[in-house]
C-alpha positions, 0 to 999 in steps of 0.5 A: 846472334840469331835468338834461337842460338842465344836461348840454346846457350842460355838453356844450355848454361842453366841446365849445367848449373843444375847439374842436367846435360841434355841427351844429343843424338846424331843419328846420320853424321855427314859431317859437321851439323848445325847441332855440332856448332850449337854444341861448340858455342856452348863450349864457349859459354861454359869457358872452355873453347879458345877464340882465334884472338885467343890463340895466338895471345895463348899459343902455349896452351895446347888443347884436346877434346875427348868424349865427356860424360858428365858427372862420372868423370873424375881423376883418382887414378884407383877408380875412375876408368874412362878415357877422358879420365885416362887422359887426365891421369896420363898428364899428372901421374905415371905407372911403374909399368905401362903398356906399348902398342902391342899391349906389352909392358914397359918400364915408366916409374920403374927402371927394372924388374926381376922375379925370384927363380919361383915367381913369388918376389919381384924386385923392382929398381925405381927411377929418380922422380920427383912429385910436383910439391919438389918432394922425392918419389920413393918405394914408400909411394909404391907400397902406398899405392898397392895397399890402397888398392887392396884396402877397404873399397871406397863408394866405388871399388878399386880397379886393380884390385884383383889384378893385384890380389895376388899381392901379399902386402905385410911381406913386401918392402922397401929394401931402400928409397929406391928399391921395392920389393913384392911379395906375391901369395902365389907365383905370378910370371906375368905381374909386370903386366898386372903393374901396368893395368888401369888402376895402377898408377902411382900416388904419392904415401897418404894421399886421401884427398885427390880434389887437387892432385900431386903426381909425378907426370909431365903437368902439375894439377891446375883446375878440374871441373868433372865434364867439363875442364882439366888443365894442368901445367908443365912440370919443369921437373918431370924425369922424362923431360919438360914438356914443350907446351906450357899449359895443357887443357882437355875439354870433354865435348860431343863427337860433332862438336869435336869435329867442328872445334878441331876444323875451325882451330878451337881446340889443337887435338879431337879424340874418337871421331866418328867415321864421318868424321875421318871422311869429312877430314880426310885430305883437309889443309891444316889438320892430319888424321890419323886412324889405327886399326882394331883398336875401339872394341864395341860389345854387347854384355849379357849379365850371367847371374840372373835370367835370361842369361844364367842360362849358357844355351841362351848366350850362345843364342844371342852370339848366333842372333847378332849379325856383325857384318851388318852392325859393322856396316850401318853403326860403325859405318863400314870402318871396322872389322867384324868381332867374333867374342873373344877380346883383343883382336891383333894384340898379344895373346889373341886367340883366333877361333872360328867365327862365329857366324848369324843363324836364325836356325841355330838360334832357334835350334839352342833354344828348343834345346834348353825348353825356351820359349818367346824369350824377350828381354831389355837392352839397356844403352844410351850414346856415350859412344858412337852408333850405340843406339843405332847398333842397339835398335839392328841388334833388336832387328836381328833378333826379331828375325830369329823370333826374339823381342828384345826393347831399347832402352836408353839410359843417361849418357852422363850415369850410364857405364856405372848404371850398367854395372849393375843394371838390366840384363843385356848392356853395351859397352866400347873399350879400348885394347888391353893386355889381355891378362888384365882384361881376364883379371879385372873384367872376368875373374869372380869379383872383378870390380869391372865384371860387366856380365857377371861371369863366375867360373871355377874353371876360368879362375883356376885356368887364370891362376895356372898362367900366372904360375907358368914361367913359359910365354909360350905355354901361358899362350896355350892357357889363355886360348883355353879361357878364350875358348870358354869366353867364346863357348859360355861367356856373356860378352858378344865383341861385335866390332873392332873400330878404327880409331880416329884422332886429329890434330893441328898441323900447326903441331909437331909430335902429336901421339897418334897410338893405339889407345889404353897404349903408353904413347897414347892421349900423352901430350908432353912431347907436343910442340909448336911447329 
């Protein structure tokens, strides 16, 4: 082994004793870089990578790689909200409701659901299930969880908990084992969509500690070390059928080193590969990609309580200052379409409104309106995702050209999207697609737990609440466009850029998911099987 490789792993290996990841940045990918096998080996120094030898003594292990982020990993299912994490609690817990590919709700733990004639009670039919200790899943479970994720906050809050806030919880109950009923404080047509939100997902009546967590999902718990591994084991039990594969690992790496792990075998599945990335696989023997269309959300946030962005004209500014031709085009490397402010381009509920085009001059013009200045301001990022500091220094770019200073600054991968809850005035952000509904509930509404820009409005409130209560599809369509129509007036979110999404996988795999992500179908590994 060449000495400047061997002090890496060293370096690499004691710097993860005391808890420190260095910050790596690929600036220009074309494909698998030195760096990306330096990263790779330390995987294998860490314990986490197969050998060749490895995988054929261990075929019925599968192993998939998703973006980490260090410390802030975690598998409580009430708080924690990335993707590796989303991941994980795919594989040990299931939801009564999740979402399919067009963002619509579909029965998981739960058979059926139906609503009274006014829309304050839902009685929800739940399916035979077992939790991984033989232990029966109940309506009790259901009530557990629910009243969980309404009770006190933890350190960190409850994602659901104004997604379900409507819940009237001393009035619902368990009419049986096997049948739940909800009682709402208003009327609420659209709760199977709140039932299937992050958050949601059912844990087993008293549980108070997830270090090692039971669920009702296709792999029983194992080991889990936050930034580095989870494994779990097939559950012979599971309702929805055992999985194939005995053993299911997923490993958090960087975006090179997944692309060079999944090139040479090391790992069976690499999640949100980078545009080079796809090229790179593009065509290559022995592993398929697969790529879906608007599906990795990018977005500047700016934080509406305090200045410069309690002020409505300066927002407005900054959608008119970014140029998301440009961002789509050098960041996100031309895959991608252009993003105009609203949320969830292609997905039920969409609102399509103008675009919103850049215009130095109407920059300009907005803030000579509201008696602005030689307005500067900070924008906080670091590289938890693909091209965000190369996106954040265009934007700085753009901004300059319409006579505003805005300074980069870069935060810590491993801390930095709940850093950026509460941090600076103008952050960045990747999301995968939601149910709308939900991303007005739990990222917009007044005291939403994931209110990145801080946005309170009585008449976005008021509007959310009116849906709710509307019977008609149709007509909670007419409501939602209204809110849209506010987000893309007064809003604090600049969604500049719908990536594609990239994954691959193996072929030496049969029925590897390839879906939209935050989808029901997707990063679900129980239906893989070795060819």
């Amino acid at each position: 082994m060449p000495w400047f490789v061997f002090a890496y792993l060293i370096a690499w290996i004691t710097r993860n004793a005391m808890g420190v990841k260095p910050q790596m940045y690929s600036t220009a990918p074309r494909g698998p870089s030195r760096r990306a096998f330096l990263l790779t080996g330390a995987l294998a120094a860490g314990g986490m990578m197969l050998t060749a030898c490895g995988r054929d003594a261990d075929s019925d292990t599968f192993t998939a790689a998703f973006q980490g982020s260090g410390a802030a990993e975690g598998i409580d299912p009430g708080v924690n909200t990335l993707f590796i994490d989303e991941a994980r609690m795919k594989a040990v817990y299931d939801g009564l409701f999740e979402v399919d590919d067009t963002m619509t709700p579909v029965p998981r733990l739960a058979v059926s659901a139906e609503p009274n004639a006014d829309g304050t009670r839902w009685r929800i039919a739940l399916r035979e299930a077992r939790w991984h200790d033989g232990s029966a899943f109940t309506a009790d479970d259901v009530l557990f969880t629910i009243a969980r994720v309404l009770g006190p906050p933890q350190r960190r809050p409850f994602i659901a908990a104004t997604t379900l806030d409507q819940v009237d919880l001393p009035q619902c109950r368990a009419v049986d084992a096997r049948t739940v009923e909800i009682a709402l404080k208003r009327p609420s047509f659209e709760f199977l969509t709140a039932l299937s939100a992050y958050g949601t997902k059912i844990v087993r009546n008293g549980t108070t500690d997830f270090t090692r967590p039971v669920g009702t999902g296709p792999f029983a718990f194992e080991s889990f070390q936050a930034g580095r591994e989870f494994t779990g084991r097939a559950n012979e039990h599971y309702w929805d059928g055992a999985p194939a594969m005995r053993r299911l690992r997923i490993l958090g790496a960087e975006p090179d080193a997944r692309l060079a792990a999944v090139q040479s075998g090391q790992i069976d599945y690499a999640d949100n590969l980078t545009p080079s990335a796809a090229r790179t696989l593009t065509g290559r023997r022995g592993v398929t990609l697969e790529s879906t269309p608007d599906s990795g959300i990018y977005f500047f946030a700016m934080k509406t309580d305090r200045p410069p962005f309690d002020n409505p004209a300066v927002r407005r500014a900054v959608m008119h200052m970014t140029d998301r031709a440009e961002l789509v085009r050098v960041a996100l490397e031309g895959q991608g379409q252009v993003g105009n402010d609203v949320f969830g381009k292609g997905y039920r509920y969409y609102a399509d409104l103008p675009q919103h085009e850049y215009d130095p001059d109407e920059v300009g013009r907005l803030l000579r309106g509201a008696g602005i200045r030689d307005l500067s301001f900070e924008l906080f990022t670091a590289q938890v995702g693909y091209g965000f500091v190369e996106a954040a220094r265009l934007f700085a770019e753009h901004a300059a050209a319409c006579g505003v200073h805005v300074e980069v600054v870069l935060g810590s991968k491993d801390s930095y999207y709940t850093d950026a809850l509460e941090t600076g005035h103008l952050t960045m952000g990747q999301s995968g697609p939601l149910a709308i509904p939900n991303h007005f509930a739990s990222r917009l509404l007044t005291g939403a737990p994931q209110n990145r820009t801080k946005f309170s409005d009585p008449e976005f409130d008021a509007l959310y609440l009116r849906a709710q209560a509307t019977p008609s599809a149709d007509a909670r369509a007419a409501i939602y466009r209204t809110m849209h129509e506010i987000q893309y007036d007064r809003g604090g979110f600049v969604f500049f850029g719908n990536a594609d999404w990239n994954s691959a996988a193996r072929d030496s795999y049969a029925n590897v998911p390839a879906a939209v992500p935050n989808s029901h179908r997707w990063a679900r590994f129980d239906t893989v099987s070795a060819r």
